[in-house]
C-alpha positions as CSV (number, residue, x, y, z in Angstrom):
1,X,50.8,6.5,-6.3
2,X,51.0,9.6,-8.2
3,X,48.6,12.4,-8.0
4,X,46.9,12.0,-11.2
5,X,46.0,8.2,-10.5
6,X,44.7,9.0,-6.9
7,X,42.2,12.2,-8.2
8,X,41.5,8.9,-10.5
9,X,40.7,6.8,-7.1
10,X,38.8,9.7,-6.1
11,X,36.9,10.3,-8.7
12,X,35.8,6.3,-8.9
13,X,34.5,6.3,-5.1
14,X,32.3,9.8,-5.5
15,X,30.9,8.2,-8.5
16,X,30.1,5.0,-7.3
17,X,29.1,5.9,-3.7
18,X,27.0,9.4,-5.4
19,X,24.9,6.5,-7.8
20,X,24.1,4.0,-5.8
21,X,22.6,6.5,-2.6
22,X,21.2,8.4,-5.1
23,X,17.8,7.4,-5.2
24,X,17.3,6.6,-1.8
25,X,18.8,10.1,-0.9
26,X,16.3,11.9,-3.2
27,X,13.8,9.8,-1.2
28,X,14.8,10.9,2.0
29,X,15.4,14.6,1.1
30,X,11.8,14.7,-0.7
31,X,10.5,13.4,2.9
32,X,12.2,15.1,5.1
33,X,11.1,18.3,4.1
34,X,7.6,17.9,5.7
35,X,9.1,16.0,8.4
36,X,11.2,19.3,9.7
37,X,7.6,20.6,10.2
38,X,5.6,17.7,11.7
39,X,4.6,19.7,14.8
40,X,3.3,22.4,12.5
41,X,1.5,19.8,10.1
42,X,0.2,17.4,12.6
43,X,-1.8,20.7,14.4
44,X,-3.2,21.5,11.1
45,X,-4.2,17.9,10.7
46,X,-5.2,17.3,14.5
47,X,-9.0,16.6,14.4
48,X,-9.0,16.8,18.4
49,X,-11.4,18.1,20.9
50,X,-10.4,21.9,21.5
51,X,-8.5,22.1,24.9
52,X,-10.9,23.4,28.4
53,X,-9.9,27.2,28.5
54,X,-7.7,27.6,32.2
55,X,-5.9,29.3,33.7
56,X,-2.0,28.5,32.8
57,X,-1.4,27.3,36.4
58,X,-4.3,25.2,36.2
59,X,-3.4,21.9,38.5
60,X,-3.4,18.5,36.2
61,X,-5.4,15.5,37.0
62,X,-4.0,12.5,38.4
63,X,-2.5,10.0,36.2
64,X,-4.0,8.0,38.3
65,X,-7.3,9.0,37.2
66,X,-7.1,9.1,33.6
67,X,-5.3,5.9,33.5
68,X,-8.6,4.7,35.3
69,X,-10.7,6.2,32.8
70,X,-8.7,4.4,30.0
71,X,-9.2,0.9,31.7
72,X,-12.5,1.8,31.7
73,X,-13.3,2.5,28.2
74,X,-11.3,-0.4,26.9
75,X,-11.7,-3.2,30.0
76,X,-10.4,-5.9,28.3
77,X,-6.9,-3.9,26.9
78,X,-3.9,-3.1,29.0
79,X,-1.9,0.0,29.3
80,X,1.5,0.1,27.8
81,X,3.1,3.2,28.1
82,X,1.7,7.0,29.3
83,X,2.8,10.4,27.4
84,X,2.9,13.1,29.3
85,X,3.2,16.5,27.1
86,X,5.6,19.2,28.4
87,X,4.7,21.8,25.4
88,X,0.8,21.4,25.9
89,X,-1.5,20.6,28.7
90,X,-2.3,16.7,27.3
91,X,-1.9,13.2,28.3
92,X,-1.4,10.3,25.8
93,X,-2.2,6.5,27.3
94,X,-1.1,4.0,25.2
95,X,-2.9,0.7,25.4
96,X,-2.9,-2.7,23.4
97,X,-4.8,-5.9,23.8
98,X,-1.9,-7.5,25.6
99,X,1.8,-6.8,26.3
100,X,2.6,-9.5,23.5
101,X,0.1,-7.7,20.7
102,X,2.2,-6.5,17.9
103,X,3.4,-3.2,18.1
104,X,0.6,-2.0,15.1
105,X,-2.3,-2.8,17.4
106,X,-1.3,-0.2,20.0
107,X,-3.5,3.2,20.1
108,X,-3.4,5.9,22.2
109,X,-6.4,7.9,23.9
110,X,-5.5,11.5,24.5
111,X,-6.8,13.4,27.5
112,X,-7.0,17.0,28.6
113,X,-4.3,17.1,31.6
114,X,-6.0,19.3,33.4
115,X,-10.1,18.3,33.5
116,X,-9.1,14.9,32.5
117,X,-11.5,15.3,29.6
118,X,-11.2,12.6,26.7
119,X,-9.5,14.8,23.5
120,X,-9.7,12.0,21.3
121,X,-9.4,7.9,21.1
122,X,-6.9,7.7,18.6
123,X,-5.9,5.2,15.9
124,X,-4.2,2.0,16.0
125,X,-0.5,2.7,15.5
126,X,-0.4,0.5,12.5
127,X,-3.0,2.3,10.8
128,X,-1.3,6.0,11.6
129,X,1.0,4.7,9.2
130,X,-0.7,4.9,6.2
131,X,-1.6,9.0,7.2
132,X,0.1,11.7,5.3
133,X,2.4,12.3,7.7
134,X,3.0,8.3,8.9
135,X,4.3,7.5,5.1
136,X,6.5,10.5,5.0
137,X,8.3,9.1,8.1
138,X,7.8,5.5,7.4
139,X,9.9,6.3,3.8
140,X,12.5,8.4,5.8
141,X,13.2,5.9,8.6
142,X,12.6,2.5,7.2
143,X,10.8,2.4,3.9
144,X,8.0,0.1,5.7
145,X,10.9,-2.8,5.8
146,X,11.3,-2.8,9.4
147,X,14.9,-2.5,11.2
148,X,16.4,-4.3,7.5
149,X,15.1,-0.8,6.1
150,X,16.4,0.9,9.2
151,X,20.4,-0.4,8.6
152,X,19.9,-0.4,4.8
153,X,18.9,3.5,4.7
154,X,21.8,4.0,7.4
155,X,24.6,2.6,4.6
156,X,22.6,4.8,2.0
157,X,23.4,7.9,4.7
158,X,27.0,6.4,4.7
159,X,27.7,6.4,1.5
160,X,26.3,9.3,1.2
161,X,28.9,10.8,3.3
162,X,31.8,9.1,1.9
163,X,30.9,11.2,-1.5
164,X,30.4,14.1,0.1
165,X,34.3,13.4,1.8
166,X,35.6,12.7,-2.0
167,X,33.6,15.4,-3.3
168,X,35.9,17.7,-1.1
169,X,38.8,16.2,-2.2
170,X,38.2,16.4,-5.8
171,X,37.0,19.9,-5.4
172,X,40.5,21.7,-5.1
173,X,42.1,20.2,-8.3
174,X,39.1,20.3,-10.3
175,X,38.4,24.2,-9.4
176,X,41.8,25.8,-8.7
177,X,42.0,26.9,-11.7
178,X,38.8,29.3,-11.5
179,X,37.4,31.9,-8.7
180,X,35.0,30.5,-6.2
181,X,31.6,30.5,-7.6
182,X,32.1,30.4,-11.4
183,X,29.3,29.6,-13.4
184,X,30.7,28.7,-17.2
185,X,27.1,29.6,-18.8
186,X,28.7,30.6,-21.8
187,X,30.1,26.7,-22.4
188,X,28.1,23.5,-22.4
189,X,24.9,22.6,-20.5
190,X,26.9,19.8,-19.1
191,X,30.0,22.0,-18.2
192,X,27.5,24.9,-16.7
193,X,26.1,22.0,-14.5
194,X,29.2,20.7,-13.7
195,X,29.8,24.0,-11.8
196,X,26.2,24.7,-10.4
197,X,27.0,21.3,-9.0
198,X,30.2,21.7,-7.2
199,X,29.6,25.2,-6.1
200,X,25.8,24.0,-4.4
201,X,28.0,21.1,-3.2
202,X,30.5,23.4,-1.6
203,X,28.1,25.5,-0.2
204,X,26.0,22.8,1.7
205,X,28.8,21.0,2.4
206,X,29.0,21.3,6.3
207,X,25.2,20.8,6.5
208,X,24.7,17.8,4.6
209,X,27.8,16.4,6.1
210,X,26.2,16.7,9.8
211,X,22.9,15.4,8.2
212,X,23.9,12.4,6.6
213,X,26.3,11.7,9.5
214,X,23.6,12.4,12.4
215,X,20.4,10.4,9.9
216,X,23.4,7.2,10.4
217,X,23.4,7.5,13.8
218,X,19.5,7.9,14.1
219,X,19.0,4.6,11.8
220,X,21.1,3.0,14.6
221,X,18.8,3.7,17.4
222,X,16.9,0.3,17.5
223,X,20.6,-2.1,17.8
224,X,21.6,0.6,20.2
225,X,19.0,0.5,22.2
226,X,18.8,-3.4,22.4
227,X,22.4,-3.1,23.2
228,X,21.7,-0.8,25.9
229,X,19.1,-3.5,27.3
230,X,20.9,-6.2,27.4
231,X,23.9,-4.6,29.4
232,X,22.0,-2.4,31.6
233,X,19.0,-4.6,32.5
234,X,20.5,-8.1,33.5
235,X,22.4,-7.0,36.4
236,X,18.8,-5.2,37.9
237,X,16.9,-7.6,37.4
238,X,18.8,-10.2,39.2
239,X,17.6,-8.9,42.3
240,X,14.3,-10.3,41.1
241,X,15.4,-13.8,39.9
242,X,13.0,-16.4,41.0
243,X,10.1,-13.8,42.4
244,X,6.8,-13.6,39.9
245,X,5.6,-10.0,38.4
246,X,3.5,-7.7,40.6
247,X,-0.2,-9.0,41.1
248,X,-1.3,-5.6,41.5
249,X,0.5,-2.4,40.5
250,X,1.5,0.5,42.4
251,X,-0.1,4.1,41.7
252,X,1.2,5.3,38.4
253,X,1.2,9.0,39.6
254,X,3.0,8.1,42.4
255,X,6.2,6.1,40.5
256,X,6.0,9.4,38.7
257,X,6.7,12.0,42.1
258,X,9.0,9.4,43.0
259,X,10.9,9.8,39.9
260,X,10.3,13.8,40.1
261,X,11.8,13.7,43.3
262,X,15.0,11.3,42.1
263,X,15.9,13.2,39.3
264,X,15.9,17.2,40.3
265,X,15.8,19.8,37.4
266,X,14.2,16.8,34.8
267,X,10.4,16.7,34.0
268,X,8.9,12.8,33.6
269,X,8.0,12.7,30.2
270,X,6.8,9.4,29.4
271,X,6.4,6.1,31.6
272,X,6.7,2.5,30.6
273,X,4.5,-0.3,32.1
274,X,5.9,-3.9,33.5
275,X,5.6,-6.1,30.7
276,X,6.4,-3.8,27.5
277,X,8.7,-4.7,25.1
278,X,10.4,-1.7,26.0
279,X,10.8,-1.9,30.0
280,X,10.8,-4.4,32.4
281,X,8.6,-7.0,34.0
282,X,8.5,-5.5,36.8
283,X,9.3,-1.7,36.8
284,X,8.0,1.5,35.9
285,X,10.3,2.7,33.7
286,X,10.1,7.0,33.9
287,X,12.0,8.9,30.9
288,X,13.1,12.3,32.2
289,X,14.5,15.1,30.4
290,X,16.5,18.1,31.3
291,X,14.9,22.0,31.3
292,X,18.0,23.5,29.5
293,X,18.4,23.8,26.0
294,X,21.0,21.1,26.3
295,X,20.2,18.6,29.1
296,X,16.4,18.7,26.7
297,X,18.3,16.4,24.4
298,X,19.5,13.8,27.3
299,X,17.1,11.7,28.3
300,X,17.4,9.6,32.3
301,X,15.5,6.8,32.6
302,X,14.1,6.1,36.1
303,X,13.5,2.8,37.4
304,X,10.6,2.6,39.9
305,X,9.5,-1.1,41.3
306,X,6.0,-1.6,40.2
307,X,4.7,-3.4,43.0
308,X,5.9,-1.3,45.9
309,X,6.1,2.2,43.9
310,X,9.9,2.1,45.8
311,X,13.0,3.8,43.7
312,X,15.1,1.0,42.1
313,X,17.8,2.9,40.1
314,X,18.0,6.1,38.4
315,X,19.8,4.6,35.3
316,X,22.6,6.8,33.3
317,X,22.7,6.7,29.9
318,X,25.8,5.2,28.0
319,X,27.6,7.6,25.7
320,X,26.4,6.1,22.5
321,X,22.7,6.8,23.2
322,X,23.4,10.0,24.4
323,X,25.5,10.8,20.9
324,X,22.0,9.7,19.4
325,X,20.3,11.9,21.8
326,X,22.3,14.7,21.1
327,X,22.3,13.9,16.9
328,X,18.3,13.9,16.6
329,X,18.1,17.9,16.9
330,X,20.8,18.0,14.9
331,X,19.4,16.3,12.1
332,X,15.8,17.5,12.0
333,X,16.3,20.9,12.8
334,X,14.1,21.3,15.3
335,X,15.8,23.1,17.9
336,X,15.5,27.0,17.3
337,X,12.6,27.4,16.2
338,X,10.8,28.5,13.0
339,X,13.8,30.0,11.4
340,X,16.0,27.2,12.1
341,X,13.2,24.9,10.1
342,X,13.1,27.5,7.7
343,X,16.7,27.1,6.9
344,X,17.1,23.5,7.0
345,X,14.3,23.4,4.4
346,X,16.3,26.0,2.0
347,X,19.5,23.6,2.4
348,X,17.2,20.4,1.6
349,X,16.0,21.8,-1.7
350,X,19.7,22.9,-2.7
351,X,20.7,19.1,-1.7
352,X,17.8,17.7,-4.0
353,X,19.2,20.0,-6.8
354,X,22.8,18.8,-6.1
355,X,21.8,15.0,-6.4
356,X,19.6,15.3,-9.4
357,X,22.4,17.6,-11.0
358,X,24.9,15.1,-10.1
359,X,22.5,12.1,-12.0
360,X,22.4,13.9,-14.6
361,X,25.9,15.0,-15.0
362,X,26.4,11.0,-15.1
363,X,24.0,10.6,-17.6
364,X,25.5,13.0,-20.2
365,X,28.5,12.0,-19.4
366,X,27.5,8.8,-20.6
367,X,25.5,10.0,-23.4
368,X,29.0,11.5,-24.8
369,X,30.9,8.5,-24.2
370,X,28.3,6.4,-26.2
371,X,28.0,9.0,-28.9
372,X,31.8,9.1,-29.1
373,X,32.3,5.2,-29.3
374,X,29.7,5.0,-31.8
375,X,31.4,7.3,-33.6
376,X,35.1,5.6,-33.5
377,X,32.6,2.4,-34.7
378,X,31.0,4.6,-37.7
379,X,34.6,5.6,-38.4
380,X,36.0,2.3,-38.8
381,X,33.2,0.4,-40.6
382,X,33.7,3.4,-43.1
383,X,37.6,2.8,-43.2
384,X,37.0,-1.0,-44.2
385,X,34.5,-0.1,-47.1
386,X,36.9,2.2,-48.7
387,X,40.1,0.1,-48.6
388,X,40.7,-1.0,-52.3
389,X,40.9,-5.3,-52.7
């Protein structure tokens, strides 16, 4: 193949793969930017109860206790998962009218974790989707089609990066011939965008690269995760085979000092109940987290028995979940603080500016083509009226 037919192959899979993520890039882009500041936005939108004012070593109440009040302002609902914040003094039960209710029935009420005061009963989970803030996720992770949205928004990321790998390659021969950074104003509109194109292209390069490559990995968390469940899971609960679910459970805070005490230098973050579609039915299932920068992006689940509060297995993570562990950060930004976010919000508007130039350099491009085959038709119909019978 010579070098002029494969710029030619090149050039065919940046088009192609550019066009058809196009759209569904701008989509995510437009999104995301509110989404690098959801913490921000979701305070400003927080319609809570104000926090008691403590001392900062304030002791917490006993999950124990707010679970209790939970059960007793819904008595006929079941808990399915407890939140416990690490960055603010508050507790979030989850409950649902039974461990089969769809996921979108699920609320949360939100305590105070240190007077055990009710902050707010919040709204059902399917309903949080239709806030501000619910859409502009529900559009970046899924476009409210479910895991189908989830894998089809992951190939949109792929392509994505394929013409961002071509892009490179076409790059060199296209541009040798100028200085980095030239701007042809003096030419065409299309040629002038033609090089605000590649030179915004260039320069995001390594950042949209490790975007689009880390939102694949993210829109592969739910397979991953199933995957995870079905190799991990089986071989625990085998010890179980033939024995029914807990009658009664065992204290909640206590699974949770047990798992404090399992995993040393992690915090419990969050704790599944026996009978979610995300545990078991028969475990406590305690997410830990790490307290340095790093080891704040692994997560360790911890298996405690339900019905006798006794360790079962602190469970190590396989090495694609912790790649998707590792990737979220990565991908949202949200690691360094408000600089960071400010940053990754500066290279998402040079993105959107890179796609829309890049639709429109295809458009003109067209445009020209059309005008110049309409021209070659003009031409000849002229030709055949002038030739003398």
């Amino acid at each position: 193949m010579t070098a002029a037919s494969k710029i030619k192959t090149w050039y065919v899979v940046h088009k192609w793969t550019s066009l058809v993520c196009t759209l569904f890039l701008l989509i995510i882009c437009l999104t995301g930017l509110p989404l690098v500041f959801h913490h921000e936005i979701e305070h400003w939108l927080d319609d809570s109860a104000p926090y008691a004012t403590l001392p900062a070593d304030a002791p917490r109440a006993s999950l124990d206790t707010l679970i209790a009040k939970a059960r007793e302002r819904y008595p006929s609902e079941v808990v399915m998962h407890t939140f416990i914040d690490d960055e603010e003094p508050q507790v979030l039960i989850g409950m649902a009218p039974s461990t089969s209710s769809p996921f979108d029935l699920m609320h949360s009420v939100k305590f105070d974790a240190r007077t055990g005061d009710i902050l707010q009963d919040g709204p059902k989970l399917g309903d949080e989707k239709f806030t501000f803030m619910g859409i502009m996720l529900a559009l970046h992770v899924d476009l409210y089609a479910g895991l189908a949205g989830e894998l089809f928004l992951g190939f949109m990321g792929l392509l994505f990066v394929i013409a961002i790998v071509s892009g490179v390659v076409l790059y060199g021969p296209f541009m040798k011939k100028l200085p980095f950074g030239t701007i042809r104003a003096e030419r065409s509109r299309r040629l002038k965008w033609l090089d605000l194109h590649n030179l915004l292209g260039v320069v995001t390069l390594v950042w949209a690269f490790v975007v689009g490559l880390t939102g694949v990995i993210n829109e592969l968390s739910t397979p991953l995760f199933q995957l995870w469940q079905s190799q991990a899971l089986p071989p625990i609960m085998a010890q179980y085979q033939g024995k029914p679910p807990p009658s009664t459970l065992a204290s909640v805070q206590s699974a949770y000092e047990t798992a404090q005490a399992a995993v040393p230098g992690n915090a419990p973050l969050s704790i599944t109940y026996p009978g979610s579609p995300f545990g078991t039915p028969r475990h406590y299932v305690i997410w830990t987290k790490g307290d340095t920068p790093l080891t704040s992006r692994l997560f360790t689940p911890v298996l405690v028995d339900a019905g006798t509060g006794a360790l079962t297995q602190v469970v190590q993570m396989p090495w694609y979940l912790k790649a998707l562990e590792i990737s979220r950060p990565l991908h949202f930004g949200d690691y360094a603080g408000l600089p960071l976010k400010i940053l990754w919000v500066i290279l998402d508007l040079i993105t959107i500016v890179v796609l829309v130039s890049g639709l429109y350099l295809w458009l003109a491009r067209r445009k020209a083509t059309d005008a110049r085959v309409a021209e070659l038709v003009r031409r000849h119909e002229q030709a055949r009226t002038t030739v003398p019978v």
